[in-house]
N, C-alpha and C positions, 0 to 999 in steps of 0.2 A: 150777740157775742162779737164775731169781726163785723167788720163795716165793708163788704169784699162781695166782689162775686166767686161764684165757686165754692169748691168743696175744700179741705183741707185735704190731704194727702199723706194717711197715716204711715206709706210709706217709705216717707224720711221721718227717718226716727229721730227722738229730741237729741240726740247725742252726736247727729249725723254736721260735718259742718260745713259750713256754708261760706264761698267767697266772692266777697264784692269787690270789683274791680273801683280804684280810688284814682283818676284823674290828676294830676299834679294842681290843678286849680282848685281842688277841694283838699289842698295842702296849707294847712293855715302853720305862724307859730306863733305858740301859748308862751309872750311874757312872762306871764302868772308860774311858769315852772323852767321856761328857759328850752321846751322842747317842742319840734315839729309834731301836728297831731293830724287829723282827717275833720275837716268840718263835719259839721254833723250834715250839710245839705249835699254831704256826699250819699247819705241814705234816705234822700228822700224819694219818693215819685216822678216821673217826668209827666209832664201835660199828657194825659189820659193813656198812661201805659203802669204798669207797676214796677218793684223795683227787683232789678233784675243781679239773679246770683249765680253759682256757676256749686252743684255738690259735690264738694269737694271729693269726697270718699270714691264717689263716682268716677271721679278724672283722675284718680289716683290709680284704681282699678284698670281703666286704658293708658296706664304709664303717663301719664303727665299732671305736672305738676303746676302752682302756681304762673310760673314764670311763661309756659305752656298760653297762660290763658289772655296775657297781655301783648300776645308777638301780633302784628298785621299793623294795619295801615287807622293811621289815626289814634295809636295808643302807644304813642311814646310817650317813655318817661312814668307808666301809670304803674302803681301799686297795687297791693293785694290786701286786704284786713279780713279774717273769717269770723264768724261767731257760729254757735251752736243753735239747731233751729228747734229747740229748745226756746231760746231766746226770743226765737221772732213770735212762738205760741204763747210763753208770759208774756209778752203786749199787744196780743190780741190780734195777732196777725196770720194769714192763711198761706199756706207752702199749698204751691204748684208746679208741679215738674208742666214745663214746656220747653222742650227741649228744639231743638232749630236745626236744619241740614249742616253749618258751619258747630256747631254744639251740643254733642247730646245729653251732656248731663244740666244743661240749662234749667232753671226754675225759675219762679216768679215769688216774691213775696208780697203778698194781697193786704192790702188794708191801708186807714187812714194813716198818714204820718204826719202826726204831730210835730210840735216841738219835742214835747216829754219822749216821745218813741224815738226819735231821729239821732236825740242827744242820747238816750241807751245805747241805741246799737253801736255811737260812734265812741261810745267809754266801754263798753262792756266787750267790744270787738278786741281781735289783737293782730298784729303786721305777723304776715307770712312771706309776703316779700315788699320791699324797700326797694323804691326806685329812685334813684339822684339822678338828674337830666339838668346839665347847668344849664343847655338854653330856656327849657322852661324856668328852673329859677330866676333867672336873672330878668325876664320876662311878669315875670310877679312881683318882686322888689320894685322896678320900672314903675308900674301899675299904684305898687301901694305907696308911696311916696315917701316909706320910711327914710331917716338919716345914715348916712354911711357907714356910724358904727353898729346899728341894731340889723342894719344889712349885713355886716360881715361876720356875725354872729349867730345870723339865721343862715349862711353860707357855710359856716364852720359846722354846725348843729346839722346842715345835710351831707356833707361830706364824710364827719364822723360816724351819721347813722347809727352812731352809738345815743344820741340826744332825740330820739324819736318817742313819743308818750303812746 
């Protein structure tokens, strides 16, 4: 069935949901519709760890919210996307509560990530919280060497945060 060590963890239930924390570098923008989205290698694995969520319902439960989960050191500017872990069990994926001294409602989601899985979670997920950090922007523009008007466009589309997909 998964490709994972470990058990599943029947209790987070499919309806329970889940937030991964999204990086400003795993902030791409989609041409194709004129809005800021989450790459999908925002949900991938890191070199021999799995990918790591934070249950929601749980951190809601000790009064804190999204915003709660991105405050310290080394996560400026990062965002929030949740999906239902529901979702990570249709692709064949295992939920594990590993919770951490800095984290208690921490989980793991076990298994392979594909292309096909990676692009799910990062279409079928939704922003909970939006973070605009212009130094990271303008840091990314720099990087991708687009021209000055598809730069001020992807500038406007973050500030708006109303142009996020």
């Amino acid at each position: 069935m998964c490709e994972s060590h470990g058990l599943d963890d029947p209790s987070i239930q499919d309806g329970a949901l889940l937030w991964r924390r999204i990086p400003p570098w795993h902030l791409v923008f989609d041409e194709n519709v004129g809005k800021i989205r989450a790459s999908s290698a925002a949900f991938s694995n890191l070199p021999g760890k799995h990918m790591s969520v934070i249950i929601g319902d749980e951190a809601e439960r000790q009064e804190r919210g999204p915003e709660d989960i991105v405050k310290g050191a080394g996560r400026r500017g990062f965002s929030v996307k949740a999906f239902r872990a529901g979702l990570a069990r249709e692709l064949q994926q295992l939920l594990v509560r590993a919770p951490t001294r800095d984290e208690p409602a921490h989980a793991e989601v076990r298994g392979k990530k594909t292309k096909r899985v990676m692009r799910a979670f990062a279409s079928r997920s939704c922003w909970v919280l939006r973070s605009f950090d212009a130094a990271a922007l303008n840091e990314l523009l720099k990087q991708s060497g687009l021209d000055k008007a598809t730069g001020n466009r992807i500038r406007d589309a973050f500030r708006s945060q109303a142009e996020w997909a």
